[in-house]
N, C-alpha and C positions, 0 to 999 in steps of 0.2 A: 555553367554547371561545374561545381566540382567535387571534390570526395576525399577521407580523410580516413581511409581504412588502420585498423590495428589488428594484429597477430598476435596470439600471446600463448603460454602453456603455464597449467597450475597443479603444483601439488597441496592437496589440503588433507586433515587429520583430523578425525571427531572422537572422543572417547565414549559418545553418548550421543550419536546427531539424533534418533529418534527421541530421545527422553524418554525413554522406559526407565518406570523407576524400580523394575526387576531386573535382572540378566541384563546389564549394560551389554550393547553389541558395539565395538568400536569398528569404524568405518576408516580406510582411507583410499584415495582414488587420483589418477591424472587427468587431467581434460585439457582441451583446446579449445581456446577461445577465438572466435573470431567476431568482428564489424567493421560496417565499411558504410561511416555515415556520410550520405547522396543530399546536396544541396541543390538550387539553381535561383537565382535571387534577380531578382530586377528591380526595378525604383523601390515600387510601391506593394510589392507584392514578392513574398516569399517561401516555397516548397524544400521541402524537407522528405526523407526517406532513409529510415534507420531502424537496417535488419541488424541481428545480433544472433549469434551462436554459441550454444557451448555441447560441449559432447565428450563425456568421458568412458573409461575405460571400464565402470563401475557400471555404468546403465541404469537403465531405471530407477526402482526403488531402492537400491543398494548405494545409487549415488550418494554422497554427502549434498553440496548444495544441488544435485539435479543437472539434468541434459534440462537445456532448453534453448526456443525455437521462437523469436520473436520479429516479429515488423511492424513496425510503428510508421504513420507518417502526417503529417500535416502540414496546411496551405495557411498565412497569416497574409491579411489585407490590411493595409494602416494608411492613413490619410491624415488632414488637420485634428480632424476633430475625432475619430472612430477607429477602432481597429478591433477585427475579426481575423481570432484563431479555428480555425477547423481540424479537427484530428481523430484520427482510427487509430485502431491496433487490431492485432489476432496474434496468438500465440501459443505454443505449449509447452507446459513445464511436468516431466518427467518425476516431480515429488514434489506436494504442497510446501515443504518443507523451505522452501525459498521463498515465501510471502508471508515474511511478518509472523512468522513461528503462530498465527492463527489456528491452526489445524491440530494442536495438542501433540505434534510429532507425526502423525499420519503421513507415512508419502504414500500421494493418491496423483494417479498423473492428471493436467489439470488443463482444459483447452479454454480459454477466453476471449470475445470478440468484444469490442466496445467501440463507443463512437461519440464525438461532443464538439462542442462548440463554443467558443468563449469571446462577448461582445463588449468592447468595453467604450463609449462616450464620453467626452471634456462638452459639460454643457458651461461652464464656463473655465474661469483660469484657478475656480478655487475649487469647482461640484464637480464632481460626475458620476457617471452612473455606469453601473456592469450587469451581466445577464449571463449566464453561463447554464448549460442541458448538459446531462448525459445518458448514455444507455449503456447496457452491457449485460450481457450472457455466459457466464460459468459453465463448463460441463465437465463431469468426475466420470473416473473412469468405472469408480468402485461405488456399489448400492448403499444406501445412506443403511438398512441395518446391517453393516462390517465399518461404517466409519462416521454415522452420524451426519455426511455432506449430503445434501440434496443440489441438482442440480436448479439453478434461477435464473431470476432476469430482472433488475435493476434500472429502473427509469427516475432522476432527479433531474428538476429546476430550482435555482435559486438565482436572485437579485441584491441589487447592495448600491446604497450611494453613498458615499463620502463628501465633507467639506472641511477643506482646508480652512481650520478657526484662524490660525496665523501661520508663520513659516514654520514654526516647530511643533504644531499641535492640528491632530485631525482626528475626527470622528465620523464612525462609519454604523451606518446602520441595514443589517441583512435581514432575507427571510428564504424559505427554503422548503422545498418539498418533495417529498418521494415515494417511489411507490416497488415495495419486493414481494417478488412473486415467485416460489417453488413451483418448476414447472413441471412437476406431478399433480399440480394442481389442489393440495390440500393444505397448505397455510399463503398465509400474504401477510403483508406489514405496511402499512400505509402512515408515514410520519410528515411533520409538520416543525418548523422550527423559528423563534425569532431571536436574534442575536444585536446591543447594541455593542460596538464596541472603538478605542482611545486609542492612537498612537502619537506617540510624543518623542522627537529627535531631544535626549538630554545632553548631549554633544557630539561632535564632529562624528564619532569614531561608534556613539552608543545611541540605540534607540529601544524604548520602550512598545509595548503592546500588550492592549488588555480587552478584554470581551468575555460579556457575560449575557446568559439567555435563557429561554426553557423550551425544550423539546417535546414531542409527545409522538406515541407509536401506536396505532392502534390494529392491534391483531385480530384475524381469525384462523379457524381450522374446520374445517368439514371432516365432520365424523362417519362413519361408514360401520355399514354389519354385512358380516358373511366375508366371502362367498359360502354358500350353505350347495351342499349336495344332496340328492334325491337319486340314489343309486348312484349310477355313473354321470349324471347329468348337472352341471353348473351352475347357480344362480347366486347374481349379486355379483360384485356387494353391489349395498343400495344403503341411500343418503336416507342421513338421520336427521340431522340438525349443525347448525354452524356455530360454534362456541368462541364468545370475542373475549378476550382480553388487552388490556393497556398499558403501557409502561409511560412514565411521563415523569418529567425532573428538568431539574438545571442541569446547563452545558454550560462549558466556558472555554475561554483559550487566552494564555497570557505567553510572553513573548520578550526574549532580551536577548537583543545581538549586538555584539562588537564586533568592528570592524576596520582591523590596524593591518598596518604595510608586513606585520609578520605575524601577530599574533591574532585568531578570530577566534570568539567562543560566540556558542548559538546554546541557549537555553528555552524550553517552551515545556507547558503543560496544555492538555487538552482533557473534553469530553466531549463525545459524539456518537452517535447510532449510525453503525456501519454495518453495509452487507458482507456476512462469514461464512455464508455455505451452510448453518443450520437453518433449525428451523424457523426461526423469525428474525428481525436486525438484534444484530448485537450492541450492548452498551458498552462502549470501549474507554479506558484510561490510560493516558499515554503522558509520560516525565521523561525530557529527553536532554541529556546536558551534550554538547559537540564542542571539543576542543582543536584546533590545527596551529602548527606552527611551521613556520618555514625557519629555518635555521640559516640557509646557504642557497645557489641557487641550484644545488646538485640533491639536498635532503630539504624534506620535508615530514613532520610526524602530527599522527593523529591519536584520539581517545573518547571515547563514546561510554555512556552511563546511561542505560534506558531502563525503566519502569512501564510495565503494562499489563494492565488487569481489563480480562473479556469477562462479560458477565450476559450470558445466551441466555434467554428463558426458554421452557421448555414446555411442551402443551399440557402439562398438570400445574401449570403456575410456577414450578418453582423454577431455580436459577441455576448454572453450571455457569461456573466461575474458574476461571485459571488466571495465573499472576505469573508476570513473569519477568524477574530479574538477568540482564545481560551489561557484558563488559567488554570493552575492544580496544586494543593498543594496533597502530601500525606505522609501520615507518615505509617509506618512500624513499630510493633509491636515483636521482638521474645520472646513468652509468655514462649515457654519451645525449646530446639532444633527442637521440629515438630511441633509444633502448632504457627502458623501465624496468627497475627490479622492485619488488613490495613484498612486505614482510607481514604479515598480521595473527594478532591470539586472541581467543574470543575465549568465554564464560559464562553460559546459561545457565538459569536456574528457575523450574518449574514449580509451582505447588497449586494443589487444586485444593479447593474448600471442603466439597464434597465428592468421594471420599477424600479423609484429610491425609493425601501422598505427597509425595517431591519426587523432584527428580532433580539431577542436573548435568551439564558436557562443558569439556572444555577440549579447544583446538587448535591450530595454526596452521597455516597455508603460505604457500610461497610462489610468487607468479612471475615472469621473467614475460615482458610484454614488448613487440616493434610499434610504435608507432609510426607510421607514415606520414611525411607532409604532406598539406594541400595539393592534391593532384588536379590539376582543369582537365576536361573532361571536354 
């Protein structure tokens, strides 16, 4: 058993963290970071246990990226031919605003439990086959009329097998299902997906990926009348009818990474139906360029370029749509083998379709982190 905890403090600056595209409120805050990730490993069989802290001086909603309170942990079984991951989480975060800028700027503090499983088989030296569950549970601190989130519950399976056509060419074909449920009990989303998809090593250092498919989500909502009163007395509500709608299209995901002794870029696009706290899955697009460079063994620099467009329906058919443009330079510091300095500037920028607003922030943060060596345990 051992453990490999870090200590660190940050200062960050927002000129805009919520994205109001009225009265900018600029934001800045200290916090302390702490984790202290708990291994224990034996042949064939490996445990993991990784809490993580942050807590600043800003608190709740006023934080910039958020207090938050995480434990994660999972148990991995690997043999010749099989190997099973198992893992949980629970945690809370003190403003949505730390997950994937989702939430339109909203800090809504946000409690999450999840749990899944991931199995994967060599049926032989070229096929094999994978099976991966999940579940998970959202809950908002704030009532969806001040912020639009309902609280849910999220259960997907999906499968996939691959065969290696030759050493530099493989083809993979998936399938997938899920099922979200607002657990107020008035919408669900039940989707279904089949994806085939190519990867191809085009040399040492580059490899390609590509995958293409069609999706489909089929919604309802239960409608409801009243409550009606009769003096002071209460009735209802009471069910009317259940009204379904469908969202269905192509999904895809392509894929290019490089991978050199100093230079690595990761480029990918996506589309997929993911759970966001409204009212039914969201269709999500996601353009993500990753740049790192190691210069020395004391710096290292990084640069991020992401594109993302949520497009929620909403129970009159139509669509609430945000896009959202972001930029990130950082540079990395090793001051001594444990002592980490890191510099980073970020650049959002919101627009919604309907109504047609922006917003945007721009920030920097500065964290001075220990790292500890391996300690046995």
């Amino acid at each position: 058993m051992s453990t490999e905890p870090l200590l660190g403090v940050t200062s960050d600056y927002s000129s805009n963290p919520y994205l109001l595209s009225r009265g900018e409120y600029a934001v800045s805050d200290v916090a302390v970071l702490f984790s202290a990730p708990t291994y224990y490993d034996l042949d064939a069989v490996h445990y993991s246990l990784l809490p993580s802290i942050r807590y600043s001086d800003g608190g709740s909603y006023a934080s910039l990226n958020s207090n938050f309170y995480h434990l994660r942990g999972s148990a991995a079984f690997s043999s010749d031919l099989n190997a099973l991951t198992l893992n949980s989480a629970i945690g809370r975060d003190s403003s949505f605003y730390q997950n994937g800028l989702s939430s339109n700027g909203v800090g809504v503090r946000t409690d999450a439990t999840s749990a899944g499983f991931d199995w994967q088989h060599s049926i032989t030296e070229r096929a094999s086959l994978a099976v991966d569950a999940g579940w998970s549970r959202v809950l908002y601190s704030q009532t969806a009329s001040s912020t639009g989130l309902v609280d849910y519950r999220y259960l997907s399976l999906s499968s996939s097998a691959s065969y290696a056509v030759s050493e530099l060419n493989k083809i993979q074909i998936s399938a997938g299902v899920g099922k979200y449920k607002a657990l107020d009990g008035i919408t669900e989303s039940k989707s279904y997906s089949l994806q085939l998809g190519f990867e191809r090593r085009l040399t040492e250092i580059w490899t390609l990926s590509l995958g293409a498919g069609y999706a489909r989500s089929n919604n309802s909502q239960e409608i409801f009348s009243g409550p009606y009163f009769i003096g002071t007395t209460e009735y209802g509500p009471f069910y009317l009818e259940t009204v379904k709608s469908r969202q269905d299209g192509p999904v895809y995901s392509a894929g290019l990474i490089r991978r050199g002794e100093t230079l690595t870029l990761k480029a990918s696009a996506s589309r997929a139906y993911i759970p966001s706290g409204f009212e039914f899955l969201s269709r999500q697009d996601i353009a993500v360029m990753d740049l790192g460079y190691i210069s020395s063994e004391r710096w290292n620099f990084g640069a991020e370029v992401k594109y993302q467009n949520n497009a929620s329906p909403l129970s009159n058919d139509a669509l609430s749509t945000a896009r959202y443009f972001s930029g990130q330079i950082s540079a990395n510091w090793n001051w001594t083998p444990n002592w980490i300095i890191s510099l980073q500037t970020t650049w959002v920028q919101l627009k919604y379709a309907v109504p047609p607003v922006s917003a945007q922030s721009t920030g920097v943060s500065l964290e001075i982190s220990r790292q500890f060596l391996r300690i046995d345990l």
